[in-house]
N, C-alpha and C positions, 0 to 999 in steps of 0.2 A: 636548468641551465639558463644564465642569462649574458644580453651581449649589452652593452650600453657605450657609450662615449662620453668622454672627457670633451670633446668640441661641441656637443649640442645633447638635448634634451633629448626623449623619447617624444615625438608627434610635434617637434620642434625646428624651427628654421637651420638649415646647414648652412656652415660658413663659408661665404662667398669664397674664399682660399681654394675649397675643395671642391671647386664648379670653373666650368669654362671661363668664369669671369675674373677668376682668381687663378693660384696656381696650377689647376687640372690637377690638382694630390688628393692622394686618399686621406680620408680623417682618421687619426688613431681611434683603435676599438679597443674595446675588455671585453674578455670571458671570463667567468665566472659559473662554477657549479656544477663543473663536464661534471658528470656522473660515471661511476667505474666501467670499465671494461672497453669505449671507444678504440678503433683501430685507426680512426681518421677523423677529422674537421671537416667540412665543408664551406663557403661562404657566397654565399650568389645576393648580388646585388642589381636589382631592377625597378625598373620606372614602368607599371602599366597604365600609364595615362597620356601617351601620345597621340594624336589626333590621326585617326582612322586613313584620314585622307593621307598621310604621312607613311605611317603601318596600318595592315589591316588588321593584324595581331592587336594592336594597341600599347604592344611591350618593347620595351630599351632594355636591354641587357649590360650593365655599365662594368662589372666586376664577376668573375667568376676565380674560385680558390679551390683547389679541391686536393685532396691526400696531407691536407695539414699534420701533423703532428698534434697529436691529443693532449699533448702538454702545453701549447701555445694557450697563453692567456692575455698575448696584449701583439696587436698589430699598430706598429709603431706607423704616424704619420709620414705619408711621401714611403710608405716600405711595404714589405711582403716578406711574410714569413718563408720558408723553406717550403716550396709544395709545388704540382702542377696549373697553372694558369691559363681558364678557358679562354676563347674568344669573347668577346663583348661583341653588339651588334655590329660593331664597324670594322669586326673584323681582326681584330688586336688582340694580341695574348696580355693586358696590361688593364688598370683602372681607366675607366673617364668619366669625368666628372659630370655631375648635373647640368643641362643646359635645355631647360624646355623652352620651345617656340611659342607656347600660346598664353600660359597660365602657370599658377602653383601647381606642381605636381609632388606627387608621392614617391619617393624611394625608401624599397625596402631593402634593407641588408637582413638576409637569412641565415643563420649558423644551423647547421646537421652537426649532429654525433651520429658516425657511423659503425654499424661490427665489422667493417672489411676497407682496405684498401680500394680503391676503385683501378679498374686496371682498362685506364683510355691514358692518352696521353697528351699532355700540355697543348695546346691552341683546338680543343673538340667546343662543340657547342654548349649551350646551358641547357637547351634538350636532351645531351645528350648524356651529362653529368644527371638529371633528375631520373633520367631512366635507369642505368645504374645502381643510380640509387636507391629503389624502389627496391623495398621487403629491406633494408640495412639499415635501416632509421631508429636510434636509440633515444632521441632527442632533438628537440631542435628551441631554438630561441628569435627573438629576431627585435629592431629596432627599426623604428619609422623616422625618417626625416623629409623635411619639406622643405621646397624650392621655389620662388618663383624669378627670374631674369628682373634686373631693374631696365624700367622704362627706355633708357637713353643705350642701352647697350642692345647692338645690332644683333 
């Protein structure tokens, strides 16, 4: 299974559009290669490189998707497929975009292939989709992108 984008590379800078400093929009993805049998998608997207002092976790939760449709092969820019929508750290059933305080950071977007439905419902945590999840994992893929805030932006 592989997820890639059309906005940036893999281990590549995300475009300001899709960060606090741009539009707050998600970036269009692809899937490619679900493998047979999936009952759902997953998509958790997080930042673990927040400064301790901030979390002590270390983690940003910016996007969570979960009960995709196994046919979904393309989440369109600024969209969301048909599915349940976790919280992000701040609390929101929706995307938000990159915006670290200190440095470049990491965000990872994650895709699952699941055997099962997941049976929580739209604004649950991204703990509590991965536990869930746990023993239903047929697959999974994932893409890196990289961030850092320009200097002059508060």
């Amino acid at each position: 299974m592989k997820l890639s984008s059309p906005a940036f590379k893999d281990r590549a800078r995300i475009p300001a559009l899709y960060t606090c400093e741009g539009d707050n929009i998600n970036p269009p993805l692809e899937i490619k290669d679900v493998p047979p049998g999936p009952k759902s998608l997953v998509l958790i997207m997080d930042d673990p490189d927040v400064p301790r002092h901030l979390r002590p976790d270390g983690m940003y939760d910016h996007w969570i998707l979960f009960n995709m449709l196994p046919s979904v092969r393309t989440i369109e820019e600024n969209s969301a497929p048909v599915c349940n929508v976790g919280n992000n750290t701040a609390g929101h059933a929706r995307y938000i975009g990159p915006c670290p305080p200190d440095r470049e950071h990491r965000y990872f977007f994650k895709l699952y292939a699941l055997d099962t439905m997941l049976k929580l419902p739209s604004g649950v945590t991204k703990k509590e989709v991965e536990k869930a999840m746990q023993g239903h994992i047929l697959a999974e893929a994932g893409l890196l992108g990289l961030y850092e805030k320009n200097k002059s932006f508060p």
